[in-house]
C-alpha positions as a Python dict, from the first residue, in 0.01 Angstrom:
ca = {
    (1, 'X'): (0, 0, 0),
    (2, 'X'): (199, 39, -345),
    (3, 'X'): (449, 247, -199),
    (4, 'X'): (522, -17, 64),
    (5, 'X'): (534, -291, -181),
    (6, 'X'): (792, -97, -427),
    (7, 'X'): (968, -3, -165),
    (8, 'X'): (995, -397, -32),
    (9, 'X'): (1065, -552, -383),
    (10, 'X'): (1337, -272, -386),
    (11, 'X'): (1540, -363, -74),
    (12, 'X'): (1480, -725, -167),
    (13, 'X'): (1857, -877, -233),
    (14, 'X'): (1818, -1213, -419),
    (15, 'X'): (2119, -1459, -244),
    (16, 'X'): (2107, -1708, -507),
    (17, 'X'): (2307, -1694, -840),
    (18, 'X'): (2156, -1899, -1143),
    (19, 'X'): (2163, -1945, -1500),
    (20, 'X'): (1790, -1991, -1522),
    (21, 'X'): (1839, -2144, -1928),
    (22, 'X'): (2029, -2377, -1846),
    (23, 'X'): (1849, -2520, -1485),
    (24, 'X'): (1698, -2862, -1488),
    (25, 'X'): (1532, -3017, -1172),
    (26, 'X'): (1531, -3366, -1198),
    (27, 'X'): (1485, -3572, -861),
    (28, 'X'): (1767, -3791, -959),
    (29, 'X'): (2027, -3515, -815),
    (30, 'X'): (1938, -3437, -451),
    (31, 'X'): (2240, -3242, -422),
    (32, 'X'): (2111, -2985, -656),
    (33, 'X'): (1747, -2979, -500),
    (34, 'X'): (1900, -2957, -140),
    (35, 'X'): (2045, -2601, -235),
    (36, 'X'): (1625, -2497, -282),
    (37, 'X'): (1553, -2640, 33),
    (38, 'X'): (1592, -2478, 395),
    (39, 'X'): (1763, -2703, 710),
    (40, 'X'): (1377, -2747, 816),
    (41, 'X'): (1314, -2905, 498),
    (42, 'X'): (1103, -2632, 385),
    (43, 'X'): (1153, -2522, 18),
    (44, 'X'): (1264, -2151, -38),
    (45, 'X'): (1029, -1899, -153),
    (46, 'X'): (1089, -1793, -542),
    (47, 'X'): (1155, -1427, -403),
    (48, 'X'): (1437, -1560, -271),
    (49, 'X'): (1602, -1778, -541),
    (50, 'X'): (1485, -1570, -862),
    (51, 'X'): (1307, -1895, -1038),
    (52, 'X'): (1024, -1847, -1250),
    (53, 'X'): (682, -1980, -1154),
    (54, 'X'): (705, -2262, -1386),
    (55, 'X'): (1069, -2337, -1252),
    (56, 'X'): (887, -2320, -929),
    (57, 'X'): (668, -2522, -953),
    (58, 'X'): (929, -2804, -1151),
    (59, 'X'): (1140, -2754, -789),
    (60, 'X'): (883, -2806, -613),
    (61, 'X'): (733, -3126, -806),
    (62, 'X'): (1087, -3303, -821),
    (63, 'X'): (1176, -3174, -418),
    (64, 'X'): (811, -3367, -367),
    (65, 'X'): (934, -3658, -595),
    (66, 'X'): (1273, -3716, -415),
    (67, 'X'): (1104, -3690, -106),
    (68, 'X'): (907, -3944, -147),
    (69, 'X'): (1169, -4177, -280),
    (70, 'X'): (1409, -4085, 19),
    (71, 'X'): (1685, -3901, -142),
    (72, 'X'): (1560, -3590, 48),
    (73, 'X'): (1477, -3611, 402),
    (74, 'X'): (1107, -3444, 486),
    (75, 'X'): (1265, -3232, 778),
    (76, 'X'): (1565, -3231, 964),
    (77, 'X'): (1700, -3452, 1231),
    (78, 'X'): (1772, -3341, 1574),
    (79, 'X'): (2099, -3527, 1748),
}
């Protein structure tokens, strides 16, 4: 079981870029929070963007905040 996780973690290729000192969620910039977010509306794992847990879980609080304002749709829309 180790050896499958270490070699997982290994192959894992992070496809986000960020200055992690300097990144502020705030619900106010949907443009920013739509980069975290999938086309589903789903918010991406923190394997995949490199955030900390506590950045995390900010995301996911001001994704859930804009949301509920409607500056962020809740899933996509089919035409």
């Amino acid at each position: 079981m180790a050896r499958f996780k270490q070699r997982y973690l290994r192959n894992l290729v992070k496809s986000f870029k960020l200055d992690l000192a300097s990144l502020h969620f705030s619900y106010k910039e949907p443009a920013l929070l739509l980069r975290f977010v999938t086309e589903q509306g789903s918010i991406i794992s923190r394997k995949e963007t490199g955030l900390t847990a506590k950045l995390q879980r900010q995301l996911a609080r001001e994704v859930k905040r804009a949301r509920h304002l409607a500056l962020l749709p809740f899933t996509q829309t089919f035409k």
